[in-house]
N, C-alpha and C positions, 0 to 999 in steps of 0.2 A: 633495496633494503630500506626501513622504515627509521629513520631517524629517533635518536632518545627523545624521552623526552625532554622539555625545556624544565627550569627548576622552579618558575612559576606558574606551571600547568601539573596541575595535580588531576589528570584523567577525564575532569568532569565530572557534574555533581551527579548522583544518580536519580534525583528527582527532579531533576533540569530534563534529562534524557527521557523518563518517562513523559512528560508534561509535553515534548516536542513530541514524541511518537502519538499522542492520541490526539493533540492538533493536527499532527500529519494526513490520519486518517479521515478531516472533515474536511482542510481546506487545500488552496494550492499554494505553491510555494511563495510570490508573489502578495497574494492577503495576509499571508501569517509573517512575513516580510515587514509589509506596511502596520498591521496588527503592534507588531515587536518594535515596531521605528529603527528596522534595522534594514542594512539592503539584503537582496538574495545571496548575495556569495559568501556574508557571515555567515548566514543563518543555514546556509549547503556546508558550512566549515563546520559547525554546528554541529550539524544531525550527523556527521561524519564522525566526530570526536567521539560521539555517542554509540555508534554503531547503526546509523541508518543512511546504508550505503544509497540506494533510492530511495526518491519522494513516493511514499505508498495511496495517497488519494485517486490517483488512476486507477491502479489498481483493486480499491478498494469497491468504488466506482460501479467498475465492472463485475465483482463479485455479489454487491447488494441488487442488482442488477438482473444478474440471473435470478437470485432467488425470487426475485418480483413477476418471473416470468412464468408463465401458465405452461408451458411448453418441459417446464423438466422435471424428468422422471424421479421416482423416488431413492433410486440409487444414486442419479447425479444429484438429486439437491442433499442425501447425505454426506456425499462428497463436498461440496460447497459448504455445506455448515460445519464440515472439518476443517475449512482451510481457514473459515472464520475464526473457531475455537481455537489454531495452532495459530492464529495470528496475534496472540495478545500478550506474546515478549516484544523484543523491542525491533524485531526485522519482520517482515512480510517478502519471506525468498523461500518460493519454491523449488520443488526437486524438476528437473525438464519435464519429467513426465507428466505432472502435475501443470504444469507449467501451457503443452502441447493439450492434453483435456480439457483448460481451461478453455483456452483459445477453443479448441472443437465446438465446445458448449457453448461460448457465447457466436460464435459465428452461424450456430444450427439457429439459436434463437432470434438471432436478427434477419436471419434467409427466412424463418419462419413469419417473422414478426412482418417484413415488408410483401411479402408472399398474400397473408393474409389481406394489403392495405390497398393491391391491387385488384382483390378478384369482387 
């Protein structure tokens, strides 16, 4: 069960939140860490407070990643440019399925990708 809140914690600012979710999306937790002169486990108290259960730059990563890639079709890079445009609240969580296509897609294009470096 999730504890009240405290009477000096008013939620968090909502432009605090925004401003960590689209750093989130450039760097890793670690830079934006030393960036803020703060250590990692405020700044994990932080994005939490906020609503960003995971750090999304992995994630992200891997998504600007496929689009770079010659290898995807035009139904999967519609798909990818979906989950971009559904990424610009303040979480980046997919539904599993979403989640197992991804994975599919990038794992085709890196078999592909290293496939290519061999022949």
């Amino acid at each position: 069960m999730k504890s009240p809140p405290r009477d000096d914690d008013d939620g968090g600012d909502d432009e605090e939140g925004l401003v960590l979710w689209r750093i989130a999306k450039l760097f890793t937790i670690p830079d934006v860490a030393e960036m803020l002169e703060m250590c990692p486990t405020l700044l994990k108290k932080k994005c939490r407070k906020h609503g960003i259960r995971r750090w999304p730059y992995r994630k992200f990563q891997q998504v600007f990643g496929l689009l770079r890639s010659p290898t995807l079709t035009g139904e999967d890079r519609r798909f990818v440019e979906r989950l971009l445009a559904t990424s610009e609240d303040h979480r980046f969580e997919l539904a599993d399925s979403d989640e197992r296509r991804l994975g599919r897609l990038s794992q085709t294009a890196y078999n592909r990708k290293n496939r290519d470096k061999n022949l």
